[in-house]
Residue, then its C-alpha position, 0 to 999 in steps of 0.5 A: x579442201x574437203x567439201x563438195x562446194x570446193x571441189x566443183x570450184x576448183x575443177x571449174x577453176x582449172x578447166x577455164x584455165x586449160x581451156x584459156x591456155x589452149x585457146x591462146x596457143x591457139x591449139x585444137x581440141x583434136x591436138x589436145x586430145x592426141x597428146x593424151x590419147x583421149x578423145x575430144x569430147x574428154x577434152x571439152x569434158x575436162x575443160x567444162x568441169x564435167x571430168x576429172x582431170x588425172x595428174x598425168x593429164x594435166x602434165x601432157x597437157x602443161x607441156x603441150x601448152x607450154x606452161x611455166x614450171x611455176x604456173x604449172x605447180x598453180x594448176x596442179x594445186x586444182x586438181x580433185x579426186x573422188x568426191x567426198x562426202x557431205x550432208x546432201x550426198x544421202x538424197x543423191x537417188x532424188x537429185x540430178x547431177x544439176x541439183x547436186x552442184x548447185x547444193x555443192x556450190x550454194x553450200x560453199x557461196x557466201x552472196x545468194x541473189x535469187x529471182x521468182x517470178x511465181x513462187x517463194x524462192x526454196x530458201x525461204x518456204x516452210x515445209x508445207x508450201x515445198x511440198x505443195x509445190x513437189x505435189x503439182x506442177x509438169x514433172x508431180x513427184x511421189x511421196x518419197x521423192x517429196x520427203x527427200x527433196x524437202x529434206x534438202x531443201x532444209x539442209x539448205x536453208x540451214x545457211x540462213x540461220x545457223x551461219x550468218x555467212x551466207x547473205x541472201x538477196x530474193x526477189x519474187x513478183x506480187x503475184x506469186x503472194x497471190x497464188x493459192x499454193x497449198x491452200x489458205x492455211x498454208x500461205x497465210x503461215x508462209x506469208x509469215x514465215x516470209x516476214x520474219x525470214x525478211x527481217x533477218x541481218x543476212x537477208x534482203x527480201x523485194x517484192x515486184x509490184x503488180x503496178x511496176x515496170x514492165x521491164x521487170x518482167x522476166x518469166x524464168x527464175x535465176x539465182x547467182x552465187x558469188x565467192x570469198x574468195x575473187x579467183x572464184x567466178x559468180x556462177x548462174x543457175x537459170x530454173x527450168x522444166x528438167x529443175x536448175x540448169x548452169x548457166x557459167x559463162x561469163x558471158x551469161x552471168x554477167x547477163x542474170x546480174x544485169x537482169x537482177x540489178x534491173x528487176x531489184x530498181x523495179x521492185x519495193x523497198x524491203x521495209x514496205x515489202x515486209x508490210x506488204x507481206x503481213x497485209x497480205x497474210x492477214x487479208x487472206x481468209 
C-alpha cells in the first residue's frame, strides 16, 4: 500500500496491537523497552503510532510477548517504512504534523461526519470564504501560508466531486450562516455554493436552529473518519487553537460519535436546511 492514508493506518493498527499484547502479558514499558535496548518513551512512541517500529523491533518484542508464529507474520504485515509521497506532501513547510495526518487519513476514509459550531466546515468553503477565515482569527496567517493552505484545502475537497467514494455528513449551527465572514459578497456566494454542495448524492448537510435544543450546543468543532475496511478503528479530530488535534481512543471516539448522533436529532432536516440556505443567501444585502 503506497499512500499515506495507509501507512498512518497500519502503523496505528500495529501500535494497538503491541500495546494489547503487552498489557495482557501484563509487561511493563520498562521490560519492553530493555528487551530492545530502547527506552520507554520509544515504546510508548511506537505504540501510539508516533514511531516506526524496525523489523527487528517487532520481532524482540513478539517474542517477549510470546506471540504465535502466525500472528506474528499478521503484525509484521503492518510494519512501513519511509513515507511515501502524495499530492499534500508539496505544502509539508504550512502544515503541522496533526494537519498532515488528518489529510492522510481523510484521504483514505470513505464516511466523513463533521461538526461546526461557527463556521463552514473547510470541505465545503469557496476559496474566498477560506481565506478569509486564515486572514482573522488568534494565530492571522501571512500571504503565502494563506495560499498554501488554501491549496490544501482544495485537494481536499477533490474527494467530494471526483470520487464519490467519500460520503460526507456536516453539521454546522445557524449561527455560523450569519457570521460576516468575508463580507456580504463572499457569504452570499458561499451560501450558494453550500446549497448545491447539499445536493450532492454523497453529501448530507444539517443546520442547528437558532430555536433547537440546548443539548445541541457543543463550543468546539469535531470531525470523525470511519474506514472500508472494519480492522481500521474510526478515529476523532477535535478543532483547537494549535488546528486539528487526534482524538483516537476508542474511549473518545465513541464520545464525538454519541455527540454528533445527538446534535444530528437536534438539527433540520436536509431538504429544509437546503431552503434555509438559499433564504438566507438572498436575504443578505
Amino acid at each position: 500500500m503506497a499512500t499515506d492514508s495507509q501507512h498512518t493506518l497500519k502503523r496505528k493498527r500495529l501500535g494497538q496491537e503491541l500495546r494489547r499484547l503487552r498489557e495482557e502479558r501484563e509487561i511493563s514499558r520498562n521490560a519492553a523497552a530493555a528487551a530492545i535496548k530502547g527506552d520507554v518513551s520509544k515504546i510508548s512512541r511506537m505504540e501510539l503510532a508516533r514511531a516506526y517500529v524496525s523489523p527487528h523491533d517487532l520481532v524482540t518484542l513478539c517474542r517477549l510477548y510470546d506471540v504465535p508464529p502466525q500472528q506474528q507474520f499478521e503484525l509484521e504485515q503492518l510494519i512501513v517504512g519511509k513515507r511515501p509521497r502524495h499530492w499534500w506532501r508539496e505544502y509539508s513547510d504550512v502544515m503541522n504534523a496533526h494537519l498532515a495526518e488528518f489529510v492522510a487519513l481523510e484521504d483514505d476514509a470513505v464516511l466523513e461526519r463533521e461538526y461546526q459550531p461557527m463556521v463552514i466546515p473547510g470541505m465545503l468553503q469557496i476559496a474566498e470564504y477560506m481565506t478569509a477565515v486564515m486572514e482573522t482569527g488568534l494565530h492571522a496567517l501571512g500571504r503565502d501560508q494563506i495560499e498554501s493552505l488554501v491549496a490544501v484545502r482544495r485537494g481536499r475537497q477533490r474527494r467530494l466531486v471526483d470520487d464519490s467514494l467519500l460520503g460526507y455528513h456536516g453539521i454546522v449551527t445557524e449561527a455560523a450562516l450569519h457570521i460576516d465572514t468575508g463580507g456580504p459578497e463572499v457569504m452570499r456566494a458561499q451560501l450558494r455554493h453550500l446549497a448545491e454542495m447539499a445536493e450532492l448524492p454523497n453529501v448530507t448537510f444539517q443546520v442547528v436552529p437558532f430555536n433547537g435544543p440546548r443539548r445541541a450546543a457543543y463550543a468546539n468543532g469535531f470531525v470523525l473518519l470511519g474506514f472500508a475496511d472494519s480492522a481500521d478503528p474510526d478515529v476523532a479530530f477535535m478543532e483547537g487553537i494549535g488546528g486539528m488535534i487526534p482524538r483516537d481512543s476508542r474511549r473518545e471516539v465513541q464520545r464525538y460519535d454519541r455527540l454528533f448522533r445527538l446534535i444530528e436529532g437536534s438539527a433540520l432536516a436536509p431538504d429544509d436546511t437546503v431552503a434555509l440556505l438559499r433564504a438566507r443567501a438572498e436575504s443578505i444585502s
